[in-house]
C-alpha positions as CSV (number, residue, x, y, z in Angstrom):
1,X,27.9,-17.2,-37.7
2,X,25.7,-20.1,-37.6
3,X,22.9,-20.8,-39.5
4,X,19.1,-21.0,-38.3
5,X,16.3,-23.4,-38.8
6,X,13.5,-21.0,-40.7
7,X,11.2,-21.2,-37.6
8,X,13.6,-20.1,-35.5
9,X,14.7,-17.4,-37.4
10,X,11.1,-16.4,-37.7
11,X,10.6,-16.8,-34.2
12,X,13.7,-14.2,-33.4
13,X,12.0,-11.9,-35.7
14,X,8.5,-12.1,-34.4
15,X,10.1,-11.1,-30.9
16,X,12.6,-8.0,-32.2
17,X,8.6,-7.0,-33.8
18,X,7.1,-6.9,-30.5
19,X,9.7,-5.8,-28.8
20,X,10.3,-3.0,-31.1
21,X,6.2,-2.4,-30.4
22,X,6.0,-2.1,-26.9
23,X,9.1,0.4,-26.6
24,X,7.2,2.6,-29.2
25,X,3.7,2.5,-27.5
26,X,5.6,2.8,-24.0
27,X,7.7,5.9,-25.5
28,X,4.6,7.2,-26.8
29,X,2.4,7.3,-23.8
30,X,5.6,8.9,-21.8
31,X,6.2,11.7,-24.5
32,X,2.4,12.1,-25.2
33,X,1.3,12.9,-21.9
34,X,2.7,15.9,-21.7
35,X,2.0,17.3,-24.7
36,X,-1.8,16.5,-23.9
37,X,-1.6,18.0,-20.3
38,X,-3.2,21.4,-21.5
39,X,-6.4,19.6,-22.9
40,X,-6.9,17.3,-19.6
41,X,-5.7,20.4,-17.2
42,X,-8.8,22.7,-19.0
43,X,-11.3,19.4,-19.4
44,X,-10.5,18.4,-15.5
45,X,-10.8,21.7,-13.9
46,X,-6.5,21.0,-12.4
47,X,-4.4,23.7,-11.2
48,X,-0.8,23.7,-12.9
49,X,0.8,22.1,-9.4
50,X,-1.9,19.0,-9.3
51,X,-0.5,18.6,-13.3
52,X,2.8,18.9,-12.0
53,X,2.0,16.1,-9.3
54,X,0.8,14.1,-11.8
55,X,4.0,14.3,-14.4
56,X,5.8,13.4,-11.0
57,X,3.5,10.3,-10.1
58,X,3.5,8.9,-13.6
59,X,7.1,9.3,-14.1
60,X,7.8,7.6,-10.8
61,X,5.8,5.0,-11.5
62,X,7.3,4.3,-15.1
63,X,10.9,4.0,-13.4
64,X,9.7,2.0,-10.3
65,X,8.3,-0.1,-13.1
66,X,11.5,-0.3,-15.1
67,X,13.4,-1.2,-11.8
68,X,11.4,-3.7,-10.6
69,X,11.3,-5.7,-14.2
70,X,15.0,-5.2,-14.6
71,X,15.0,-7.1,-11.0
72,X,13.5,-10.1,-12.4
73,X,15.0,-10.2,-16.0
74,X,18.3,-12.3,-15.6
75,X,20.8,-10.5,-17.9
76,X,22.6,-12.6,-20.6
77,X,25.9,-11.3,-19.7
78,X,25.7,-12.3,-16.2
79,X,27.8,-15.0,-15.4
């Protein structure tokens, strides 16, 4: 194992930090939304199929996300 500069190794964990971040707020808006669905289903007047279309919608979204960003990311391992 080599041995970094202090910035860099700063730098590396600066990124894991953020990193680490957006995987819990993402994680937390997909887990949260459904534990919240009673309150918005009462608040917005939604039958339990139009909640149902919107677990669907979001959930598609999330992966076509995931897909298209995995498209652009170049993978390290790649030759």
């Amino acid at each position: 194992m080599t041995v970094l500069a202090p910035a860099r190794e700063r730098f590396r964990w600066t990124i894991l930090a953020l990193i680490s971040v957006s995987h819990i707020i993402g994680a937390s808006a997909q887990y949260g939304i459904n534990t919240l669905a009673p309150f918005y289903k009462d608040e917005l007047g939604l039958s339990r199929a139009q909640v149902g279309l919107f677990f669907s919608a979001f959930y598609l979204a999330m992966t076509g996300a995931s897909f298209a960003k995995s498209s652009t990311v170049k993978s390290p391992l790649s030759v």
